[in-house]
C-alpha positions as semicolon CSV with decimal commas, in nm:
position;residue;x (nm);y (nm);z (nm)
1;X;0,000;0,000;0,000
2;X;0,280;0,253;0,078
3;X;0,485;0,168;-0,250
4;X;0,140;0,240;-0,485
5;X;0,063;0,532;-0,262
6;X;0,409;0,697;-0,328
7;X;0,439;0,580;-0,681
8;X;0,084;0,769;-0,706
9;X;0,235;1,080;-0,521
10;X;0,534;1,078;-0,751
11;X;0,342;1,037;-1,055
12;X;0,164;1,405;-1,044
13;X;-0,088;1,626;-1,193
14;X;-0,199;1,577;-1,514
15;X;-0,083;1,939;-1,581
16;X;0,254;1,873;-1,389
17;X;0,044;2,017;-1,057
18;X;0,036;1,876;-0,710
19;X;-0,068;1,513;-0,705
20;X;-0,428;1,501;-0,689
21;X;-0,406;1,187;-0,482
22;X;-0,203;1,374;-0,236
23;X;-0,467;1,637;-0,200
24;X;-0,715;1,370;-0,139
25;X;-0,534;1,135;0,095
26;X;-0,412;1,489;0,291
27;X;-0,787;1,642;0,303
28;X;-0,904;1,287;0,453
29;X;-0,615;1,259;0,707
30;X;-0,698;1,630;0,806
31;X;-1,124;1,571;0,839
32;X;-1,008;1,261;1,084
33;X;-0,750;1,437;1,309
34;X;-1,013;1,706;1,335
35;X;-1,250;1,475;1,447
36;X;-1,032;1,255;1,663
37;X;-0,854;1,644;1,838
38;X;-1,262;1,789;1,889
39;X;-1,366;1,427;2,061
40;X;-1,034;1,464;2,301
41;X;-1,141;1,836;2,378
42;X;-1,493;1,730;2,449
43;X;-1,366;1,438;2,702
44;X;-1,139;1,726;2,884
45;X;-0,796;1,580;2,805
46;X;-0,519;1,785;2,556
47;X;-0,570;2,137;2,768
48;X;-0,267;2,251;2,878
49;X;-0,219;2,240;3,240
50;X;-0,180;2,567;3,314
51;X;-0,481;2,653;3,197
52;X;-0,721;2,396;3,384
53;X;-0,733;2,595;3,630
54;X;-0,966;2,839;3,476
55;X;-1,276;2,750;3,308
56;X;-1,290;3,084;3,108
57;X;-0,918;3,047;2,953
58;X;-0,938;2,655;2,870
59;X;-1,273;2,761;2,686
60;X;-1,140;2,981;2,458
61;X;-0,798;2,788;2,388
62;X;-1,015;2,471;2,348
63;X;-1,197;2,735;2,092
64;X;-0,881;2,915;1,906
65;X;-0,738;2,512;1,868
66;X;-1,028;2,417;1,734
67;X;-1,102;2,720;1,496
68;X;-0,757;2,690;1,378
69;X;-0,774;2,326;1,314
70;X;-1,109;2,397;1,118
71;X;-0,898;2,653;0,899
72;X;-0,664;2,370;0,834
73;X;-0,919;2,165;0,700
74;X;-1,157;2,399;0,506
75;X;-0,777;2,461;0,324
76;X;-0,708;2,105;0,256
77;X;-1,071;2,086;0,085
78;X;-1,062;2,410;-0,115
79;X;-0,705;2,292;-0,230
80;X;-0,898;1,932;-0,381
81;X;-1,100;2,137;-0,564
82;X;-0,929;2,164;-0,892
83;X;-0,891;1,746;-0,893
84;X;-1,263;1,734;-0,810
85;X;-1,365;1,948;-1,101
86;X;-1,131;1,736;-1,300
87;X;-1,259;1,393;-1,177
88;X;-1,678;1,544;-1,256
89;X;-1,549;1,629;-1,604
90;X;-1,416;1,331;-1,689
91;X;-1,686;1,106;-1,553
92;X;-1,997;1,343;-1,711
93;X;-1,811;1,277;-2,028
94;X;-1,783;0,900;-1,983
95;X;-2,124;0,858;-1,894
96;X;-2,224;1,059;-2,218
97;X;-2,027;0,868;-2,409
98;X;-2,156;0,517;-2,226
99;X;-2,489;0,655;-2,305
100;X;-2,402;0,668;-2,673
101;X;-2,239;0,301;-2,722
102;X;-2,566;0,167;-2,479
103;X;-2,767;0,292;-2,782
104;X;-2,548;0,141;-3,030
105;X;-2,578;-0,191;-2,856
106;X;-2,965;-0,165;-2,844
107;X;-3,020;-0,078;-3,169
108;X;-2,767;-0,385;-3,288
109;X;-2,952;-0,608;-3,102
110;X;-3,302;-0,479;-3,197
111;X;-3,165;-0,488;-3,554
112;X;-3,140;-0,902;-3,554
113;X;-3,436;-0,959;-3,661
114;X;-3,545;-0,658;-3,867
115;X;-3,242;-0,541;-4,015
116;X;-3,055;-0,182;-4,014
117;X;-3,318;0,107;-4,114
118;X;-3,158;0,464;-4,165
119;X;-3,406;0,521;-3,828
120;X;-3,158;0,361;-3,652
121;X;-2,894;0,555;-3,860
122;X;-3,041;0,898;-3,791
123;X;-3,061;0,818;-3,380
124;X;-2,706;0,681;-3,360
125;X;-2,550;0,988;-3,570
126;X;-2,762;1,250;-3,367
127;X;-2,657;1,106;-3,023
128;X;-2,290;1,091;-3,139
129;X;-2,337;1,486;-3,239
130;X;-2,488;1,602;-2,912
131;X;-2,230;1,416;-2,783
132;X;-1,935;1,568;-2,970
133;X;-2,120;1,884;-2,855
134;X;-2,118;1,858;-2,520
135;X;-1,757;1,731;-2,523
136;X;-1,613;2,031;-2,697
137;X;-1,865;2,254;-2,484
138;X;-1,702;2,106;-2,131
139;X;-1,370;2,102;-2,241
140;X;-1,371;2,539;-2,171
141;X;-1,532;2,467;-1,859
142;X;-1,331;2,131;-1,721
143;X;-1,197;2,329;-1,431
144;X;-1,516;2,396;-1,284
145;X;-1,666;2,062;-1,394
146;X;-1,724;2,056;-1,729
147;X;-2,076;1,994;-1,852
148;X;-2,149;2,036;-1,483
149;X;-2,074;2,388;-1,509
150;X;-2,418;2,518;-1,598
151;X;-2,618;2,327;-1,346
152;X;-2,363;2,470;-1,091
153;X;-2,546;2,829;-0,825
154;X;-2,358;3,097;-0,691
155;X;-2,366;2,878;-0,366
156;X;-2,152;2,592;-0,546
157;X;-2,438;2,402;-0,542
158;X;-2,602;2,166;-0,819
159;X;-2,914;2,398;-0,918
160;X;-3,264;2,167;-0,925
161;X;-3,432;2,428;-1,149
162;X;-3,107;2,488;-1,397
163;X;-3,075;2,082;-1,408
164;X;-3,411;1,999;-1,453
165;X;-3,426;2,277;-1,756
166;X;-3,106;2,125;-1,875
167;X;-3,243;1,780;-1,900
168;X;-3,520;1,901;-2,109
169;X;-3,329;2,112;-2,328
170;X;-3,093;1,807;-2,386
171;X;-3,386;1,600;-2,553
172;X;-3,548;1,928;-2,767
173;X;-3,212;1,915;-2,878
174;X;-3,191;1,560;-2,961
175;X;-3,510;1,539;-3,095
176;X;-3,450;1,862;-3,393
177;X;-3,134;1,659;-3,461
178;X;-3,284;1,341;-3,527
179;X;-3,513;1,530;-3,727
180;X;-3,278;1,721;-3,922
181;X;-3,002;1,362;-3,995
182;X;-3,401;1,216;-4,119
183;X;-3,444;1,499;-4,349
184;X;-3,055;1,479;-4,485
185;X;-3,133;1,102;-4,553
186;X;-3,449;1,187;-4,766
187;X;-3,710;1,039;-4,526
188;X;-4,049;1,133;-4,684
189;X;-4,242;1,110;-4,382
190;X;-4,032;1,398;-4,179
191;X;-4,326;1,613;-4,004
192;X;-4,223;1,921;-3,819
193;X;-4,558;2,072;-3,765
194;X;-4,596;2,252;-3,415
195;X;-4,932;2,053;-3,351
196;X;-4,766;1,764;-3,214
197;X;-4,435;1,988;-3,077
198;X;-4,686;2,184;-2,910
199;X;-4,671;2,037;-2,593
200;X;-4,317;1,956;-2,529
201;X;-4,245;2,359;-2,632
202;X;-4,454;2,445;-2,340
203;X;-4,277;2,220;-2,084
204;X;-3,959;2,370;-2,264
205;X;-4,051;2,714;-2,191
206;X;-4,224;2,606;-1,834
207;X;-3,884;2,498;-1,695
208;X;-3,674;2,743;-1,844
209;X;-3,859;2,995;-1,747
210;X;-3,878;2,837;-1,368
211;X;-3,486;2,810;-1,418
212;X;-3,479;3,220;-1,439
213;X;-3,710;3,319;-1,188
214;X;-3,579;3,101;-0,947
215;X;-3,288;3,246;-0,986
216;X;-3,435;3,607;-0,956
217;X;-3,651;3,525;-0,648
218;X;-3,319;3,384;-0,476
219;X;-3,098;3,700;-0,562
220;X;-3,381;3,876;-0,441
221;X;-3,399;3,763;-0,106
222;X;-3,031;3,718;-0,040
223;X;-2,981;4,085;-0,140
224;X;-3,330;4,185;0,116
225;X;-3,126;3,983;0,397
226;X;-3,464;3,777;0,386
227;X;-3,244;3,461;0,255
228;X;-2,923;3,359;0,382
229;X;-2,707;3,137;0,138
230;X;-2,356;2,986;0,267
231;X;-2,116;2,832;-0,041
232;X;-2,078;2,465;-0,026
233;X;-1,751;2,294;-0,011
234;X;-1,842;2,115;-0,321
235;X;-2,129;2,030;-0,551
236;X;-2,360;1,707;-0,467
237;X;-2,598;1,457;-0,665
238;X;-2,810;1,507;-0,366
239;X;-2,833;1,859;-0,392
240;X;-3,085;1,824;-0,658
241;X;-3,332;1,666;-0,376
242;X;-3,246;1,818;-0,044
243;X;-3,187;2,178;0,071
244;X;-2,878;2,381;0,162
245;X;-2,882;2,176;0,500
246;X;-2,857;1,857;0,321
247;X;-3,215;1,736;0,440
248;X;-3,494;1,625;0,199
249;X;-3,726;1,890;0,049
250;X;-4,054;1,823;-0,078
251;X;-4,063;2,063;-0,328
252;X;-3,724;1,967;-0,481
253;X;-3,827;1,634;-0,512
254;X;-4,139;1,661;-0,645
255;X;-4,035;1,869;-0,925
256;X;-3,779;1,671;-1,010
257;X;-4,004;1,323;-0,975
258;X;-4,247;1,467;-1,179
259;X;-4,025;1,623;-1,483
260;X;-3,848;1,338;-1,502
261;X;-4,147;1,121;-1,528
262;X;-4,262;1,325;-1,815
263;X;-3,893;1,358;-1,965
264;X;-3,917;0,962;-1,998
265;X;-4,280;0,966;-2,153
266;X;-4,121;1,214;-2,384
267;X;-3,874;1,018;-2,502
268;X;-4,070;0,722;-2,528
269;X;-4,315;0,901;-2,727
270;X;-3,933;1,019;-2,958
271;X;-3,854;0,638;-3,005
272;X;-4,223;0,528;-3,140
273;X;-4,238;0,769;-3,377
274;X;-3,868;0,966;-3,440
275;X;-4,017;1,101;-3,777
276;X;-4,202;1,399;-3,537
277;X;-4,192;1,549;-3,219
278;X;-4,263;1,384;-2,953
279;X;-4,632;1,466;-2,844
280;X;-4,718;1,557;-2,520
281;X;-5,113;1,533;-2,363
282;X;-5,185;1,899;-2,270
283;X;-5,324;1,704;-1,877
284;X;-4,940;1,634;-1,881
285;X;-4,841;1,989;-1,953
286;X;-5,037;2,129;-1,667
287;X;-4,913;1,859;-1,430
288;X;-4,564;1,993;-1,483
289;X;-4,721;2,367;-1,429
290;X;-4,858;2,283;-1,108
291;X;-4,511;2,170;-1,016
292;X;-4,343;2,446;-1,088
293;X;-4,588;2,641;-0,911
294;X;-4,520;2,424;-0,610
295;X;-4,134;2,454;-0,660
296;X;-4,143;2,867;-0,701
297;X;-4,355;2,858;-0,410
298;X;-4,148;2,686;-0,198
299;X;-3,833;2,915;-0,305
300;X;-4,008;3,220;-0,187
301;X;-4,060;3,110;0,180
302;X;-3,801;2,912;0,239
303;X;-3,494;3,006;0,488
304;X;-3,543;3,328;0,683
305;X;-3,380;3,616;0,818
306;X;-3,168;3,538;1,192
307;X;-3,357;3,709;1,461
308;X;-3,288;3,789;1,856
309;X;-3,566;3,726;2,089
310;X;-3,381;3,794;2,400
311;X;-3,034;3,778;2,561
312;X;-3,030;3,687;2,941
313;X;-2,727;3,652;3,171
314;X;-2,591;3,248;3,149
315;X;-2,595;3,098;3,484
316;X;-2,425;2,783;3,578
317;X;-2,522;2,534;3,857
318;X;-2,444;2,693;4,190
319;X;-2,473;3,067;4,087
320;X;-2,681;3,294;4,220
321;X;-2,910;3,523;4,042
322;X;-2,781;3,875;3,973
323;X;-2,750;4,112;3,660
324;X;-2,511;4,100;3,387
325;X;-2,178;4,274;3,444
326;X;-1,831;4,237;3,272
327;X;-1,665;3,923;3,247
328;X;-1,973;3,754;3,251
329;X;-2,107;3,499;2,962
330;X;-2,446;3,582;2,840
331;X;-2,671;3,366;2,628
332;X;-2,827;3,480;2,326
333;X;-3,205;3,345;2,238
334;X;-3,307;3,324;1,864
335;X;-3,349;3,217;1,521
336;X;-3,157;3,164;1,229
337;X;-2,775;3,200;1,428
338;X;-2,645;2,877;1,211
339;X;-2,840;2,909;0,824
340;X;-2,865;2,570;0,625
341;X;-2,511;2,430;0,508
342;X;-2,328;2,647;0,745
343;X;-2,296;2,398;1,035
344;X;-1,955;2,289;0,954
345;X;-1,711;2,396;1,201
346;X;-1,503;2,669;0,940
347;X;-1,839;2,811;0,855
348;X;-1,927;2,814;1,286
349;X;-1,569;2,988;1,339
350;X;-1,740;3,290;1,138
351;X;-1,988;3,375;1,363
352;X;-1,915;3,684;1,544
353;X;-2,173;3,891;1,853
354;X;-2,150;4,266;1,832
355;X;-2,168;4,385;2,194
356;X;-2,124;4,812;2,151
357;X;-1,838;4,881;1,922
358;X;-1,659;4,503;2,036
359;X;-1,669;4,200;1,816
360;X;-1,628;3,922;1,995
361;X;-1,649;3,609;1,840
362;X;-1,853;3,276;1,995
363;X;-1,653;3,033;2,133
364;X;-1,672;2,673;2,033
365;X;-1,759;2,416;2,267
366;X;-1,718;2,085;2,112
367;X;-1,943;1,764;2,250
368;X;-1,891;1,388;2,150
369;X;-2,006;1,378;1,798
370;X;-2,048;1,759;1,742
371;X;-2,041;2,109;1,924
372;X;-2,302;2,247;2,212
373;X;-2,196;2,628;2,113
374;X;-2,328;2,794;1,881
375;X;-2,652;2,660;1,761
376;X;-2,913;2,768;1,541
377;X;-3,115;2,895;1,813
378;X;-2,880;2,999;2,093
379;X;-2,538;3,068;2,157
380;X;-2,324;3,129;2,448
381;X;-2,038;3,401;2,454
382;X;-1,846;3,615;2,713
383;X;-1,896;3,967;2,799
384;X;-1,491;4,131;2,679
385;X;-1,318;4,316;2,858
386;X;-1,320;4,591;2,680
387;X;-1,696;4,617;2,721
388;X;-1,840;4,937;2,973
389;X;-2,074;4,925;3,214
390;X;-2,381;5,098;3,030
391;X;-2,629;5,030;2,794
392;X;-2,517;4,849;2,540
393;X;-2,657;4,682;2,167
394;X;-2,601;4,316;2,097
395;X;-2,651;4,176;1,781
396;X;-2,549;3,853;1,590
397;X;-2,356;3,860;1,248
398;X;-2,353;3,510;1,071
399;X;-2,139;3,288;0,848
400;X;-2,377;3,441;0,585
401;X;-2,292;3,773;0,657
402;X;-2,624;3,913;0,803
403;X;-2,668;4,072;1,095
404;X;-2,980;4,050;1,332
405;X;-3,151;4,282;1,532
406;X;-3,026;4,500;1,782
407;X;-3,127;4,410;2,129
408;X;-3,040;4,666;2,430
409;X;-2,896;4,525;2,748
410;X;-2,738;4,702;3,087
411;X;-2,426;4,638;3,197
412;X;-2,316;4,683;3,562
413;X;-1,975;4,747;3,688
């Protein structure tokens, strides 16, 4: 295992570049000692000795070690980016490709018994064209994924809308070239009349249409602080199913459920009769309507701004009950502190309270298995120094970069 592993590390980039299984290996070997240093922190053992002695200072070395540490890691991923891209680009391309000799094998074996028709001609020469297409079309792009590129948001996450619009786009375009290789060939039974197209046009304009104003609504929102939007490490299948947080939605999954059950009628309807366009029942159409109404829907209410409800002295077993004065650690009630896909611990080291004119940033405080501070409704953080006894605003500022309401406390010396 060592030998292949160094001949691997010796052998390069493609480009002459660092070695991209290097990158890998050295990402994975940072993740686990990040895991293995926060689950030694959370049992209490690696703090230095002179600091055990107070709770305060141990907290926010346990924090800086651990924020640093994060750093490390969130460096070691951004640096496997560029073999990432690479690896997408080359496997869209294969399975492109794959999809094209798959056809050629059907139609040979379908062709046994009834012999080569130009049909079969036409659909072989127009999948090896949108192939060719796409190939030279992700080669400009093959550092950000290739034919992935398009279907990529802001966020660095696969777009359901974009995907979905691609998809359908792919097999209009498939369709007018089957059409067109049938024409070349002489076919006298070609028929491009929009009565049959009718219907796939619509769904064609339906989710390209969806494709912009999704877009639009999501600009929208992030720029009305109404939405907040953290950029992924790296893009996922499962993105096209689940939200930023990586959970299921409903929305997302209906939409795509239902287009692609539609796509496939579609090209079913393509393979009966490839001498039209494939017709689609208008009951279909407005099936995929009501999706889209149900996606856009569920992009305009979805996420939230952060919000303070109240921010109350922390008290630990044994304390008594008194007001909040310097040094202490006060505990900030709310909404929204940690927004979907920001829970990893680089995006959790951004997090920053605003107490007057200090900053002061919110500690970590890893647990077994994850961290108890911050959360998405409450987080825990220490009154600075530097703070005066007075009135005095507090207000939250997120990974995402929007801040909360202000929320007026008193401070006693």
């Amino acid at each position: 295992m060592a030998v292949q592993e160094a001949r691997q590390c010796g052998s390069g980039g493609a480009e002459g570049g660092p070695c991209p299984h290097c990158e890998r290996s050295g990402h994975r070997r940072a993740v686990a000692a990040f895991l293995a240093r926060r689950d030694e922190l959370a049992a209490g053992h690696g703090v230095p000795a002179a600091l055990a002695h107070s709770p305060v200072a141990s907290r926010q070395w346990v924090s800086d070690e651990l924020a640093q540490s994060a750093r490390t890691v969130a460096a070691r991923g951004r640096g496997t980016g560029g073999a990432r891209c690479d690896r997408i680009h080359r496997g869209t391309l294969a399975v492109g490709w794959g999809a094209v000799l798959a056809l050629l094998l059907g139609q040979a074996l379908t062709a046994l018994g009834t012999g080569w028709t130009g049909t079969r001609t036409a659909a072989l020469g127009a999948a090896v064209l949108l192939a060719a297409a796409l190939t030279a079309a992700a080669r400009s792009h093959r550092h950000r994924g290739g034919v992935v590129a398009p279907l990529l948001g802001e966020d660095n996450r696969l777009s359901t809308s974009r995907a979905v619009a691609a998809a359908w786009l792919l097999l209009s375009v498939y369709a007018l070239l089957l059409l067109a290789l049938r024409l070349v060939t002489g076919a006298p039974d070609v028929d491009l009349g929009l009565g049959r197209g009718a219907g796939l046009l619509a769904v064609l304009a339906l989710v390209g249409l969806t494709a912009v104003v999704a877009r639009l609504v999501v600009a929208l929102r992030i720029a009305g602080r109404r939405l907040q939007k953290v950029r992924a490490d790296r893009p996922r299948p499962s993105d096209l199913l689940c939200d930023d947080d990586g959970r299921a939605s409903l929305t997302d999954a209906q939409y795509v459920l239902v287009s692609a059950a539609v796509l496939v009628l579609a090209a079913v309807r393509l393979g009966q009769a490839p001498d039209r366009l494939p017709g689609l029942p208008w009951a279909l159409v407005l099936l995929v309507a009501v999706s889209v109404a149900c996606y856009l829907f569920g992009k305009c209410v979805e996420g939230g701004r952060p919000k303070i409800f109240s921010v109350v002295r922390a008290r630990e077993a044994g304390d008594l009950d008194a007001p909040i004065r310097t040094g202490d650690d006060i505990e900030i009630r709310g909404t929204g502190f940690v927004p979907a896909g920001a829970a990893a611990p680089d995006p959790l080291t951004r997090l920053v309270v605003r107490i007057g004119p200090v900053h002061a940033h919110v500690p970590l405080v890893p647990v077994p298995g994850g961290f108890a501070n911050p959360t998405d409704t409450a987080l825990t953080v220490p009154l600075p120094a530097d703070v005066e006894p007075g009135r005095m605003e507090v207000s939250v500022i997120t990974a995402a970069g929007i801040e909360t309401n202000r929320v007026v406390i008193d401070v006693l010396d």
